[in-house]
mmCIF file of the N, C-alpha and C atoms, coordinates in Angstrom:
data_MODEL
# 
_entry.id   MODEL 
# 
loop_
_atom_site.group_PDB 
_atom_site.id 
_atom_site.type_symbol 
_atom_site.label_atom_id 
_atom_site.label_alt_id 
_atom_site.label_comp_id 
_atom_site.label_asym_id 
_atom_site.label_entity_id 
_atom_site.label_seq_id 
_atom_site.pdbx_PDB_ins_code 
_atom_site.Cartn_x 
_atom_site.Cartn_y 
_atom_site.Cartn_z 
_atom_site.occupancy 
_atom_site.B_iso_or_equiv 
_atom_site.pdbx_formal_charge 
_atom_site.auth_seq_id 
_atom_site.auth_comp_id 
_atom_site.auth_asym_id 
_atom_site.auth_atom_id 
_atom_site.pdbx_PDB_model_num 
ATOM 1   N N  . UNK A 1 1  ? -2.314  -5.034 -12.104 1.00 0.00 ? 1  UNK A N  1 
ATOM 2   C CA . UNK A 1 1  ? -1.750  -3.911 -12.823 1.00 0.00 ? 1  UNK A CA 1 
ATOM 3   C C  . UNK A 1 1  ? -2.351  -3.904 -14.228 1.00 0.00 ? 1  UNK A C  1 
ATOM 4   N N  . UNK A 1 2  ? -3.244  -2.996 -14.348 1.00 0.00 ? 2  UNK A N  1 
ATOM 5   C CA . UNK A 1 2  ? -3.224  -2.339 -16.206 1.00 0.00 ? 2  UNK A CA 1 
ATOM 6   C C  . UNK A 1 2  ? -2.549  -2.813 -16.997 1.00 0.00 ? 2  UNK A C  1 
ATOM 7   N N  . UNK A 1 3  ? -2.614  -3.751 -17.956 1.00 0.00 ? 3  UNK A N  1 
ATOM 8   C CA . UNK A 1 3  ? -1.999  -3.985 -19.115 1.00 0.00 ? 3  UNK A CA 1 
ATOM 9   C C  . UNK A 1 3  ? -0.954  -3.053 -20.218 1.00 0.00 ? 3  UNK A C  1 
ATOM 10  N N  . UNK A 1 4  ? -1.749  -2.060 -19.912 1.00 0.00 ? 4  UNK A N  1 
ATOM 11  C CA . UNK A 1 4  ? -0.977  -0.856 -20.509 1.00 0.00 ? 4  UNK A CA 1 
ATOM 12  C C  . UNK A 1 4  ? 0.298   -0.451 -20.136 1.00 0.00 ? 4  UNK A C  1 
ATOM 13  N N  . UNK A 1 5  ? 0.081   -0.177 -19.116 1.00 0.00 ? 5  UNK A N  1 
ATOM 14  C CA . UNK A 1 5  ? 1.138   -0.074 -17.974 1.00 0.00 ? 5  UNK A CA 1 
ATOM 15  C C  . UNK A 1 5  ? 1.944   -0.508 -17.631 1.00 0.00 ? 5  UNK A C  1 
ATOM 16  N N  . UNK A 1 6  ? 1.429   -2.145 -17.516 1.00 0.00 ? 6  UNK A N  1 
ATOM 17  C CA . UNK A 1 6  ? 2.930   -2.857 -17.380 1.00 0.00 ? 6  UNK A CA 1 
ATOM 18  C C  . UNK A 1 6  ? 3.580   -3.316 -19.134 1.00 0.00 ? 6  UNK A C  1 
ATOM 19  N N  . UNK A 1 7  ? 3.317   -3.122 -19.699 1.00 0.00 ? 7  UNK A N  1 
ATOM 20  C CA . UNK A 1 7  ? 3.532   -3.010 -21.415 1.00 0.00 ? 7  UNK A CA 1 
ATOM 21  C C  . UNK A 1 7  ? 4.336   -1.840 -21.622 1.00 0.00 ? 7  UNK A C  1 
ATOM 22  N N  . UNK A 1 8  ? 3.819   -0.794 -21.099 1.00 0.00 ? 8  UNK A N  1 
ATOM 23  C CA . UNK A 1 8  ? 4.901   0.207  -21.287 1.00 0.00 ? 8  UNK A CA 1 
ATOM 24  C C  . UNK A 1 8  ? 5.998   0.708  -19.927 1.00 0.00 ? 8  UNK A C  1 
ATOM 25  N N  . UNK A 1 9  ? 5.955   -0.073 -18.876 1.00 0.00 ? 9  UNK A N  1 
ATOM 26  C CA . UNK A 1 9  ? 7.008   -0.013 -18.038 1.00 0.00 ? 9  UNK A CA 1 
ATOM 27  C C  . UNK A 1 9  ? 8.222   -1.023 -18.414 1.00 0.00 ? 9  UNK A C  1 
ATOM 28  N N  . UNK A 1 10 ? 7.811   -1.890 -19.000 1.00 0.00 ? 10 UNK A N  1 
ATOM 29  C CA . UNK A 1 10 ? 8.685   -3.222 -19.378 1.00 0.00 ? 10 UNK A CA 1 
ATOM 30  C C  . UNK A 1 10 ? 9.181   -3.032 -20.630 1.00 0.00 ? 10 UNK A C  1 
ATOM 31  N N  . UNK A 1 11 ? 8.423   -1.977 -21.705 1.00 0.00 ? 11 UNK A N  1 
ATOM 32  C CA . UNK A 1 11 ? 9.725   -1.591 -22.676 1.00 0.00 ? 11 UNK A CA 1 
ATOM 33  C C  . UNK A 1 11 ? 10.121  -0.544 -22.060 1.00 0.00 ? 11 UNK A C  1 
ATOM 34  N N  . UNK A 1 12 ? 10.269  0.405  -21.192 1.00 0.00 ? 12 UNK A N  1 
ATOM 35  C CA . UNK A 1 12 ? 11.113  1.121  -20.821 1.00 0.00 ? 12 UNK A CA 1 
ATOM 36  C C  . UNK A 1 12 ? 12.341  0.663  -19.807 1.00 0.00 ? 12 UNK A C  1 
ATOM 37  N N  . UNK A 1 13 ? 12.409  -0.780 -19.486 1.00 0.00 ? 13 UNK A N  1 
ATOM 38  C CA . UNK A 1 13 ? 12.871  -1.176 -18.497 1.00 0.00 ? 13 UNK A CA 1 
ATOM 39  C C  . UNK A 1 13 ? 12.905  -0.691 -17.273 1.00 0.00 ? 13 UNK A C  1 
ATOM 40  N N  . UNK A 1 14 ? 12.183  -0.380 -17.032 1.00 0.00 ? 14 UNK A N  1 
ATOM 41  C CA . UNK A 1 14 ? 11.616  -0.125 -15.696 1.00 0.00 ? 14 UNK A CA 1 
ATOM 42  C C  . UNK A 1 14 ? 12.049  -0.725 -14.313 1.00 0.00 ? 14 UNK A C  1 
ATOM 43  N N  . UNK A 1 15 ? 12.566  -0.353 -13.207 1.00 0.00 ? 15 UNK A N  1 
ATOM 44  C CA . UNK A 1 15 ? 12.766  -1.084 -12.206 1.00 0.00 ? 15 UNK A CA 1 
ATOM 45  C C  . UNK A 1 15 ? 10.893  -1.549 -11.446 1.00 0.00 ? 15 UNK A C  1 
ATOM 46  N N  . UNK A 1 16 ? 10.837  -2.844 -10.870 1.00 0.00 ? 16 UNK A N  1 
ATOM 47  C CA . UNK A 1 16 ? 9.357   -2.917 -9.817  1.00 0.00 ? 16 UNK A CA 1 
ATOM 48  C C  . UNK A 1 16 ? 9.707   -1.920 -8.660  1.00 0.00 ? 16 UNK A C  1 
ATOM 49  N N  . UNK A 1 17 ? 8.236   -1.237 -8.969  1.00 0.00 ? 17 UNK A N  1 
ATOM 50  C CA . UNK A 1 17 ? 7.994   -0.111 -7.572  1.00 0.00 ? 17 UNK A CA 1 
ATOM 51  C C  . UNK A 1 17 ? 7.606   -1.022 -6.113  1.00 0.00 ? 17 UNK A C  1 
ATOM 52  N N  . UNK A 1 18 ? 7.964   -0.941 -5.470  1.00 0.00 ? 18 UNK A N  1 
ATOM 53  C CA . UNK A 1 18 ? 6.977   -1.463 -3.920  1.00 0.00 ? 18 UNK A CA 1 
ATOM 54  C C  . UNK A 1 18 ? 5.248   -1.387 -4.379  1.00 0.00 ? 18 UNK A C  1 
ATOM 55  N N  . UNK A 1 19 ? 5.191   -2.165 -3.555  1.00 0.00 ? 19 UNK A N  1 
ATOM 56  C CA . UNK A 1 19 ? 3.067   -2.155 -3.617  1.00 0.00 ? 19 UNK A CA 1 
ATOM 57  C C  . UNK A 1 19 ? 2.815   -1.213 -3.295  1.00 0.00 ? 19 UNK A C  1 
ATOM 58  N N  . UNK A 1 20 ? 3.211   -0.441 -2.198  1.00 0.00 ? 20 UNK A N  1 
ATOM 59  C CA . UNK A 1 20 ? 1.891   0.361  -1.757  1.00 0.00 ? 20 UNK A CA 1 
ATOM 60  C C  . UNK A 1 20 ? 2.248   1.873  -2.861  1.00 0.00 ? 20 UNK A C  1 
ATOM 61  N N  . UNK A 1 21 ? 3.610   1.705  -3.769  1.00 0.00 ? 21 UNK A N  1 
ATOM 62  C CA . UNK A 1 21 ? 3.485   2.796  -4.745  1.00 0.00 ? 21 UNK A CA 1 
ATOM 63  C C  . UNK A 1 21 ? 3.022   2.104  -6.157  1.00 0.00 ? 21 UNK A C  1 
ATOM 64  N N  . UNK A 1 22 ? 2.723   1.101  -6.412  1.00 0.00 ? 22 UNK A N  1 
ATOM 65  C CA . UNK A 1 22 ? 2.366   0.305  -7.403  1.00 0.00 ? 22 UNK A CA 1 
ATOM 66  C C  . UNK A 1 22 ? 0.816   0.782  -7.205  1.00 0.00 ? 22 UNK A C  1 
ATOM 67  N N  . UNK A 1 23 ? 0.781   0.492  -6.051  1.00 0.00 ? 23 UNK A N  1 
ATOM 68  C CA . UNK A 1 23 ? -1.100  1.022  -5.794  1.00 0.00 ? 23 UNK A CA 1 
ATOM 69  C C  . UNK A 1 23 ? -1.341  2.124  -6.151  1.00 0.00 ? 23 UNK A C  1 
ATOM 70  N N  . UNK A 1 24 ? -1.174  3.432  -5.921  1.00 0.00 ? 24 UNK A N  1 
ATOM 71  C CA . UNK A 1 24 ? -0.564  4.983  -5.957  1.00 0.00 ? 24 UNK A CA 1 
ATOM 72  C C  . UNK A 1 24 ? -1.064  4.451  -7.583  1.00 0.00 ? 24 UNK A C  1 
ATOM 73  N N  . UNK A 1 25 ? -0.184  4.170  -8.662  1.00 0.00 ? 25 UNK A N  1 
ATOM 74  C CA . UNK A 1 25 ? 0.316   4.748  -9.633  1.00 0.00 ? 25 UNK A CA 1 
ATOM 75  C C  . UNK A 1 25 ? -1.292  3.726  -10.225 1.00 0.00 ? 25 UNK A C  1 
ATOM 76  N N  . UNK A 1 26 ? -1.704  2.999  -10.093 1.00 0.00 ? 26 UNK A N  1 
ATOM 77  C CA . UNK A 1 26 ? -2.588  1.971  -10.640 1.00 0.00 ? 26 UNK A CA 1 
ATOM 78  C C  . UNK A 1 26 ? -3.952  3.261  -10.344 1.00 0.00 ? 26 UNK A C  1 
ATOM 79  N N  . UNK A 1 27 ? -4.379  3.275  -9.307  1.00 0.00 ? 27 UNK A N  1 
ATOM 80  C CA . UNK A 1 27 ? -5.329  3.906  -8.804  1.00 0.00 ? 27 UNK A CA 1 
ATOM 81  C C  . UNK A 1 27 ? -5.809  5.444  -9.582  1.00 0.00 ? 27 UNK A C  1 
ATOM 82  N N  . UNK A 1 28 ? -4.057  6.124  -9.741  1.00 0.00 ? 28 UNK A N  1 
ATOM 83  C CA . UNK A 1 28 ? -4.390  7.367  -10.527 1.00 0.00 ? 28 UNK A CA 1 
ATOM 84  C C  . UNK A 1 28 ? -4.301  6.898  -11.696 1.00 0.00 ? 28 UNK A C  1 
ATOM 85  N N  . UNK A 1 29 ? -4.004  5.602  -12.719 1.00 0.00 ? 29 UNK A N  1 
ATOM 86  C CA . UNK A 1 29 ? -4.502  5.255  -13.949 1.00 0.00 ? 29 UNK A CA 1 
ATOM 87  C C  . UNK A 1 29 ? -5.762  5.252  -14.435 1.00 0.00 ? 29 UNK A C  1 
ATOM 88  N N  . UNK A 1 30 ? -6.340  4.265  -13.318 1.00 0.00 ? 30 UNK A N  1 
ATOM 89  C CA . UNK A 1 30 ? -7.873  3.535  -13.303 1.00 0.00 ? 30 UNK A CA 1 
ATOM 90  C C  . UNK A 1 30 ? -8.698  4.541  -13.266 1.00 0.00 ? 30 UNK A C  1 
ATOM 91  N N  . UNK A 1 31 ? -8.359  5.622  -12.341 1.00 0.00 ? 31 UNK A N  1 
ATOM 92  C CA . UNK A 1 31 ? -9.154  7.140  -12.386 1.00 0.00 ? 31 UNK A CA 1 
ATOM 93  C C  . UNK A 1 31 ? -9.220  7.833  -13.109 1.00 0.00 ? 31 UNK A C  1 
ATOM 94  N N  . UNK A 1 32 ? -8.744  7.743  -13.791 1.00 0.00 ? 32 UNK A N  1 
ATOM 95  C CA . UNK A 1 32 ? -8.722  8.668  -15.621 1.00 0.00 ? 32 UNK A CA 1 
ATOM 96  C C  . UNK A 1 32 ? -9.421  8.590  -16.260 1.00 0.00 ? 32 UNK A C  1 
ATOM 97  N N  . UNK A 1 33 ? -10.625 9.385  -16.606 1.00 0.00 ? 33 UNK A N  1 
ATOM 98  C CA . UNK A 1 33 ? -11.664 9.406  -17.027 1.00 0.00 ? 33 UNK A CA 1 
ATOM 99  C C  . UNK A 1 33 ? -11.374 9.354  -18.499 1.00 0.00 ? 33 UNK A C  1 
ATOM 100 N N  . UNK A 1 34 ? -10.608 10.277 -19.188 1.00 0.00 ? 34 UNK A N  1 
ATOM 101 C CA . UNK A 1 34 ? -10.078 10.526 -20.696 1.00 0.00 ? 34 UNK A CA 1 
ATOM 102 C C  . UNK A 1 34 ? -9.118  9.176  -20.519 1.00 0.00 ? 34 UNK A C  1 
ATOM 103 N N  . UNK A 1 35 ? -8.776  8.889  -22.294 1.00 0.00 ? 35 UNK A N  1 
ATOM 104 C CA . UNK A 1 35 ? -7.756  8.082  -22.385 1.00 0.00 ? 35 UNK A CA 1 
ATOM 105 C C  . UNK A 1 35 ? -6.489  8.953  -22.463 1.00 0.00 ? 35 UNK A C  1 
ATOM 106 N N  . UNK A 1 36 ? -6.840  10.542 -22.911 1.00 0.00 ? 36 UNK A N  1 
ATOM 107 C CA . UNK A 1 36 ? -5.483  11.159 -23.119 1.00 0.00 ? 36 UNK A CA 1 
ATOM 108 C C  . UNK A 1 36 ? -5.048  11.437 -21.392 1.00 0.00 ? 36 UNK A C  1 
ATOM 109 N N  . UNK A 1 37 ? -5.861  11.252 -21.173 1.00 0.00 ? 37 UNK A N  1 
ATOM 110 C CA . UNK A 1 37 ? -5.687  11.372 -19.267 1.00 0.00 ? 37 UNK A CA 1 
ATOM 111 C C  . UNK A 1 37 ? -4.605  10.526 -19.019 1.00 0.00 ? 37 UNK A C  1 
ATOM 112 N N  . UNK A 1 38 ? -5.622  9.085  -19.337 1.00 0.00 ? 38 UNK A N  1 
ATOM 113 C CA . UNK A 1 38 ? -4.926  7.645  -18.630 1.00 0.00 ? 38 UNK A CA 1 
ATOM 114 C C  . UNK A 1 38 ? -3.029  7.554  -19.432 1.00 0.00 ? 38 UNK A C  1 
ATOM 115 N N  . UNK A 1 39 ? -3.017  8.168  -20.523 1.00 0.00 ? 39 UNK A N  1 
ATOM 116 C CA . UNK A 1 39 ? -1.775  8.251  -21.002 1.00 0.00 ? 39 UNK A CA 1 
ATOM 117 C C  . UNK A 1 39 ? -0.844  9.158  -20.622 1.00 0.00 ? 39 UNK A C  1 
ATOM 118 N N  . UNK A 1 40 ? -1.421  10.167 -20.584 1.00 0.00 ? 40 UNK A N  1 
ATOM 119 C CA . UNK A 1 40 ? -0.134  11.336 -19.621 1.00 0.00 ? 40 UNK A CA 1 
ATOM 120 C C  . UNK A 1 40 ? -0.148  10.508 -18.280 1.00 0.00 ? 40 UNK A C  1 
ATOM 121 N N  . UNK A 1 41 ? -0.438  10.052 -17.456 1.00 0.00 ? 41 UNK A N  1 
ATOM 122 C CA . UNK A 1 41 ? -0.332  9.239  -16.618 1.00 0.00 ? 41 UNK A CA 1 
ATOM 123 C C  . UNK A 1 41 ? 0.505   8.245  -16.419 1.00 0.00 ? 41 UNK A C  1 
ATOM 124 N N  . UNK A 1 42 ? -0.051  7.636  -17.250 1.00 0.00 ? 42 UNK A N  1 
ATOM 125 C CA . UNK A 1 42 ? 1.448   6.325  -17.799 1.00 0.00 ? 42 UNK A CA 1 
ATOM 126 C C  . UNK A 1 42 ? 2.352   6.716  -17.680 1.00 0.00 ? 42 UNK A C  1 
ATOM 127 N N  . UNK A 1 43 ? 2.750   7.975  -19.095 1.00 0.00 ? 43 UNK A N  1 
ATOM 128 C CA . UNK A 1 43 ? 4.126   8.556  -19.307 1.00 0.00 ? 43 UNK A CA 1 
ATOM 129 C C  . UNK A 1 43 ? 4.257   8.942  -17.876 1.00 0.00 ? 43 UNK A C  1 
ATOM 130 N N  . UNK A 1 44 ? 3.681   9.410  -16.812 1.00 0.00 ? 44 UNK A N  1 
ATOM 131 C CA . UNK A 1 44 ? 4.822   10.272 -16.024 1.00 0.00 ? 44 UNK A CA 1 
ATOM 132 C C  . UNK A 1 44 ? 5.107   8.938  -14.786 1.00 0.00 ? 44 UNK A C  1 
ATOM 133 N N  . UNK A 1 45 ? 4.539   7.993  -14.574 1.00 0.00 ? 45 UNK A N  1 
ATOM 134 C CA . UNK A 1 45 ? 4.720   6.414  -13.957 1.00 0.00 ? 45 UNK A CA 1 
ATOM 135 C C  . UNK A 1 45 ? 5.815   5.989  -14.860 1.00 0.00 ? 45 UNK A C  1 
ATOM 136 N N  . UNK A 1 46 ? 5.847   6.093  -15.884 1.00 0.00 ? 46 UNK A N  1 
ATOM 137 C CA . UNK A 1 46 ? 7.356   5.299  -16.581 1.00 0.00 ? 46 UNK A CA 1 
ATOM 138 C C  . UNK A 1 46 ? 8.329   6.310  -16.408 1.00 0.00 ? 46 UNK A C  1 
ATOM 139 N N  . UNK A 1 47 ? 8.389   7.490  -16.175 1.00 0.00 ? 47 UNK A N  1 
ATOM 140 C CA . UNK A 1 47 ? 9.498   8.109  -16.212 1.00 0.00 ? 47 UNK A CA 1 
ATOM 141 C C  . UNK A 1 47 ? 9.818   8.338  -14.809 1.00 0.00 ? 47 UNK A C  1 
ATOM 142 N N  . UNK A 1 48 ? 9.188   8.063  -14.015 1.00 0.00 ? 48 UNK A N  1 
ATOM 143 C CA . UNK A 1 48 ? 9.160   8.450  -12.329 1.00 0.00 ? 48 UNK A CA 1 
ATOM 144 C C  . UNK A 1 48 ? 9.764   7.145  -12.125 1.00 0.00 ? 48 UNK A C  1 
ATOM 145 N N  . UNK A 1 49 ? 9.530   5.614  -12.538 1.00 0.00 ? 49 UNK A N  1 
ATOM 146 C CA . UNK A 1 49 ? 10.397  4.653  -12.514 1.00 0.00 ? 49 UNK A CA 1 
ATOM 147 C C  . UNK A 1 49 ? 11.812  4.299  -12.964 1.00 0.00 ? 49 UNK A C  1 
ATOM 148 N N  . UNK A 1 50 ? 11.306  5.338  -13.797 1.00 0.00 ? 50 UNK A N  1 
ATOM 149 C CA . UNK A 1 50 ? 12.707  4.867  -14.350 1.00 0.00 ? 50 UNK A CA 1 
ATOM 150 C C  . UNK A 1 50 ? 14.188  5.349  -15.291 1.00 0.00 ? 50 UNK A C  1 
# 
């Protein structure tokens, strides 16, 4: 998992997703060509968790 990601799921307290949606959410990170990409991304993985 992205550093980022789990940095900002863990101050949001976040519940752990299952793997194969952990994969899902990693995959459309890593694919983000922009960083403003890879960040609207994040945000909607932390709020979809949690």
């Amino acid at each position: 998992m992205p550093e980022d990601l789990a940095a900002a799921l863990a101050a949001a307290g976040a519940r752990p997703a299952s793997c194969s949606r952990r994969r899902q959410l990693v995959g459309a990170i890593e694919s983000a060509k922009r960083p403003e990409t890879r960040a609207k991304r994040i945000d909607a993985a932390v709020a979809a968790a949690g």
